[in-house]
Residue, then its C-alpha position, 0 to 999 in steps of 0.5 A: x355619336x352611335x346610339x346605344x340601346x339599353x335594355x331595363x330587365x323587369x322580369x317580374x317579381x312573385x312577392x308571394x311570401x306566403x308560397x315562399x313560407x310554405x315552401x321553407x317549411x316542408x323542405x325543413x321539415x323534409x330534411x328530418x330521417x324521421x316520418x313528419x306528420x302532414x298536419x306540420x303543413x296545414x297552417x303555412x298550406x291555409x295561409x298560402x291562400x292557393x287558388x286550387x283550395x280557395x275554401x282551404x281556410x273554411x269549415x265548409x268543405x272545398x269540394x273542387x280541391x277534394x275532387x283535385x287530389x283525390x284524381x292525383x292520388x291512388x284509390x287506396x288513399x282511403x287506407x294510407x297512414x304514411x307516405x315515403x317518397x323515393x326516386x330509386x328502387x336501390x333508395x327503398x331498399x337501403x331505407x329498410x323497405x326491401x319489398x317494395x317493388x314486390x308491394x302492389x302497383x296502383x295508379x291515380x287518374x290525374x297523375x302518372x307517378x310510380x306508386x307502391x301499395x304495401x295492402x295495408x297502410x303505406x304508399x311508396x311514391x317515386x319521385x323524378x325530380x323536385x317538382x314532384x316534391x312541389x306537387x305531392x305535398x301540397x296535393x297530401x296536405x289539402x286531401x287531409x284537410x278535407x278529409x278531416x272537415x268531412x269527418x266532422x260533418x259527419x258525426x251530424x245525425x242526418x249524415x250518420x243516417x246515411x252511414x248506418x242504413x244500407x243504401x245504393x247508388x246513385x243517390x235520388x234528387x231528395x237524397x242527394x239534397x239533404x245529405x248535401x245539406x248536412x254536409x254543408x255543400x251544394x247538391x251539385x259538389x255532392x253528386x261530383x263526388x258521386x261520379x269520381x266515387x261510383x259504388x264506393x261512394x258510401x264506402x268512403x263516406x264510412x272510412x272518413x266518418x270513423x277516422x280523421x286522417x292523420x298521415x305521416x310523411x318521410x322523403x328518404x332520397x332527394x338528391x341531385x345525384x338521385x334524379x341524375x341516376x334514376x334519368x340514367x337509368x330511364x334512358x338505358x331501359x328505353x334504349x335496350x328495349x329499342x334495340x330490341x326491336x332493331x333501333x338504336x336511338x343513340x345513331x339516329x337523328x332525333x325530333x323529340x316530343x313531349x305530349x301524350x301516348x294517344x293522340x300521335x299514334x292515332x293520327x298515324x295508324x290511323x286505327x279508329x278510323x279503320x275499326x269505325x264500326x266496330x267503335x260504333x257496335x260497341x257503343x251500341x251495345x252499352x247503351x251510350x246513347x249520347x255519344x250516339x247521338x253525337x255520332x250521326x250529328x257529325x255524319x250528318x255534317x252538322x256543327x263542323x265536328x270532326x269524325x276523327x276526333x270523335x272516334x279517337x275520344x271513344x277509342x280509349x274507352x274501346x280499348x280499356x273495355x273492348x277485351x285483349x284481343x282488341x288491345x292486341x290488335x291495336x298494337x299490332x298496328x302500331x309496331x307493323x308501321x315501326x311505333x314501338x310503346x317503351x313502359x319504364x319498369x324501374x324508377x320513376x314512371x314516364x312511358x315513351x314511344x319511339x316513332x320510325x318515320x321511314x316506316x309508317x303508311x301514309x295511306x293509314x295517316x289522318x288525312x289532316x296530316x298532308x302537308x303539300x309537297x308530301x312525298x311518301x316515297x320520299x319519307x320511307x327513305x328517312x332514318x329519322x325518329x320521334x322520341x315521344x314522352x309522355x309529358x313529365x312534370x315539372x324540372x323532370x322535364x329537364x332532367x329527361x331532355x338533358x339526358x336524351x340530348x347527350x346521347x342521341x346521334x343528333x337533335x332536329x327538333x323539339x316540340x312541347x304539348x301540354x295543360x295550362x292554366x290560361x289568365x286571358x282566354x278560356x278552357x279550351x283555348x290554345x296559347x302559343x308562347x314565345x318568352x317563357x319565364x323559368x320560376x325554377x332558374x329564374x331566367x326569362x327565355x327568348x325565342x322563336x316558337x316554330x308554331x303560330x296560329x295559322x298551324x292550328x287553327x284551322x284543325x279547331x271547331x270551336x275556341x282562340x288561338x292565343x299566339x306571341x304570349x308570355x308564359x311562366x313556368x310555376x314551381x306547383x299546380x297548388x303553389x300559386x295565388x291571387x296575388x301571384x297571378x296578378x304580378x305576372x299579368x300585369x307583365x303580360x304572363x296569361x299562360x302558366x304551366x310547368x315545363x317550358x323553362x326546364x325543357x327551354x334550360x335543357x335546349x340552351x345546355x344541347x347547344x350551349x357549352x356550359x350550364x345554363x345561367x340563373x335569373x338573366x334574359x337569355x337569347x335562345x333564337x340561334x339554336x340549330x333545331x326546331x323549337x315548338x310549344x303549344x299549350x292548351x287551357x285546362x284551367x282558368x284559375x283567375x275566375x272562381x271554380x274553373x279548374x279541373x277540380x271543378x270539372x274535367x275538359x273531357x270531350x271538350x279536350x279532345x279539339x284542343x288535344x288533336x289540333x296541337x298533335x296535327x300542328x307537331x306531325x305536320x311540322x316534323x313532316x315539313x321539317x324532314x322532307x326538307x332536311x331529305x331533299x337537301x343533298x349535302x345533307x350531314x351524316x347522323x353518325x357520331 
């Protein structure tokens, strides 16, 4: 009798009926044509008992879910009243808001999302898909809340002391400990509200004191249609402006990549090792000790730091700060070796860069980069490219690799870099998946992850390599709880982030003939291209405070950030060099 192998599917089950309540009632909610007030939100937001706004329940200020929303949220959230949320241009102006893309850009630091700013009181949001949904609200709904327990802590005497007289910044130690004091917080979340506020610091203090914040809300598009049509029109903006440049996306073969619009390009340009001393006058010149400090620890050689990494961490603030002429430089680097930058101007915000890998110099590249057997000879006779994005959030991630999958002459691979929250290691680990539950479809995704831990570690100064985990891709950053948490990790889910199902439902349609399936296991090992993901822990949501919130990975990041990038180059290095000595190779002609 021939054995018959069953398998129990026990995906495991969330249970979170406080998430899922919260959920129901702001999509609801959102279904009115009418503004809502946030303040509809607050009761189901306090009861979901979110492990980014564990104080959200208390009087006392949760300063790690201020400091959160505030990075997400533009600086002239201070003056916002009401927030209407979009994915089209077209959609605003057929609500009655003809103006406003004329209406100013602003930027939050934590999140890249469109928004408008009317210079008065209204923030106009575009939105890419669901997610973005998932994470706004709660994000606007925490901000009121602790926007609102500040302001009554500061009718108190001793706070209003502070308002009325005129002081500067920083705060003494003696200061700092007794507005602390009357603003029920320790001295320490004070002064982290001090550096994410510099000089508006008293400022906003003042704009909290005179109001509480009572926002309003109004979702005027959120169709399927809608996301469709705004990705559509993200794809043909970057493919005219690629072909201005004299490639053409759609009759090239295609390494696709989801990370960042820094760290790849600086490993092949290879620009700040280059410019090293112009990097350390700069830091000469204003004064950063520390960094300097930092520097001749490494070129003494001293705890196996790299040189690389450092000058990469500096570079940003060299461009940002260093004046026109040294950002022109910079991208002209990047284009005489075929990296052209592709900003969407229209819809939804999420940049990309189109890397010509028969154009790049070898002898520029981050020396991490030599794989053995690399012929550079070799590589310039490639028609290949990378598609980088700037990673989306959430079922963007879908929506986005659905559409270049459609279109692009032909898929080599797809590589995925990103934050997570991590249950069993520590910020700054790196977790290497191969089973990915998708809370958006439901599905739990099977397949071989191209990368393991001997391609990253070996770029580490410090910190594990995490590989054969389970991850599960979360609906929101805020829409996750104790309880939540502990259901998957008795299954053995320790990486939670929020692309990997989307981007793994895209794979399954680029090669599959139908429509991915819901809530089913499904086997993803034959796809005909590469798939790889590497996450890195930014959060540690299981031990209290150990969120960005809380802090910031900030240089610390930068090790994580590097050995991922270096592990994706170096495998679409191998992956290309193979597919070029391989003479029966396909055309890539549609």
């Amino acid at each position: 009798m021939p054995l018959v192998l069953i398998m129990d599917r026990t995906v495991p089950r969330t249970g979170s009926e406080e998430i899922e309540l919260y959920m129901r009632t702001y999509y609801s909610l959102l279904r009115s044509t009418e503004m809502i007030e946030i303040d509809a939100m607050v009761e189901s937001h306090k009861a979901m008992n979110s492990t980014l706004h564990v104080k959200a329940q208390d009087v006392e200020p949760d300063v790690a879910a201020l400091v959160y929303t505030s990075l997400r949220l533009p600086p002239c959230m201070i003056d916002v009243r009401y927030i209407i949320v979009g994915q089209l241009e077209r959609s605003f102006i057929e609500s009655g808001y003809p103006d406003v893309p004329d209406w100013e850009r602003v930027y939050a630091p934590g999140r890249r999302r469109r928004t408008h700013f009317n210079g008065k009181d209204t923030l106009a949001v575009f939105i890419a898909s669901r997610s973005d949904i998932d994470d706004l609200v709660p994000i606007l709904t925490a901000y009121q809340i602790e926007w609102n327990k500040l302001h009554y802590l500061l009718q108190e005497g001793t706070a209003q002391k502070y308002l009325d007289e005129a002081r500067s910044m920083p705060l003494s130690p003696e200061e700092r400990e007794e507005l602390a004091l009357a603003l029920k917080m320790p001295a320490e979340d004070l002064h982290r509200l001090e550096v994410i506020w510099r000089q508006d610091f008293f400022n906003i203090l003042r704009k909290i004191a005179a109001a509480p914040k009572d926002m309003g809300l109004r979702l005027i598009s959120s169709s399927l249609a809608a996301y469709r049509r705004a990705t559509a029109y993200w794809w043909r903006e970057l493919r005219e402006s690629a072909l201005a440049y004299g490639c053409d996306p759609e009759q090239r073969p295609v390494y696709f990549v989801s990370s960042n619009t820094h760290s790849i390009v600086n490993l092949l340009t290879g620009f700040a090792r280059r410019e090293e001393q112009a990097i350390i006058d700069y830091l000469a010149r204003c004064d950063e000790q520390g960094l300097l400090q930092e520097y001749e620890q490494i070129r003494s050689g001293g705890e196996g730091k790299s040189l690389e990494n450092f000058l990469y961490y500096v570079l940003k603030r060299y461009l940002s700060e260093g004046g026109a002429e040294a950002r022109e430089q910079y991208l002209n680097h990047e284009r005489s070796v075929g990296i052209w930058r592709i900003p969407n101007l229209h819809g939804f915000e999420i940049e990309a860069q189109i890397i010509e890998l028969g154009r790049f110099d070898s002898s520029w590249m981050d020396p991490r980069l030599n794989v053995e057997g690399f012929d550079a000879d070799l590589m310039g006779q490639s028609d290949a490219i990378i598609i980088n994005i700037d990673y989306p959030l959430g079922l963007a991630a879908y929506e986005i690799l659905s559409r270049i999958a459609e279109h692009v002459g032909k898929m080599l691979g797809v590589y995925v870099m990103g934050k997570a929250a991590t249950l069993n290691g520590r910020v700054g680990d790196i977790m290497i998946p191969n089973v990915v539950h998708d809370e958006h479809s439901q599905n739990t995704y099977l397949f071989h992850n191209c990368f393991s831990a001997p391609d990253v570690w070996p770029f580490m100064a410090y910190g594990n390599v995490l590989d054969n985990q389970k991850a599960i891709s979360a609906p929101g950053t805020f829409l996750q709880n104790r309880s939540y948490m502990s259901v998957f990790y008795k299954e053995g889910y320790t990486d939670i982030e929020m692309e990997g199902g989307p981007y793994l439902s895209a794979v399954y349609e680029a090669y599959r003939p139908k429509r991915h399936p819901m809530n089913e296991i499904v086997n993803l090992y034959n796809v005909p291209f590469d798939i790889g993901f590497l996450h890195y822990a930014s959060d540690k949501p299981m031990s209290k405070g150990q969120n960005l919130g809380a802090g910031s990975l900030g240089y610390q990041g930068i090790d994580p950030t590097y050995a991922t990038s270096i592990a994706i180059v170096r495998r679409i290095f191998q992956q290309e060099l193979q597919r070029l000595r391989t003479p029966a190779r396909l055309t890539t002609t549609p």
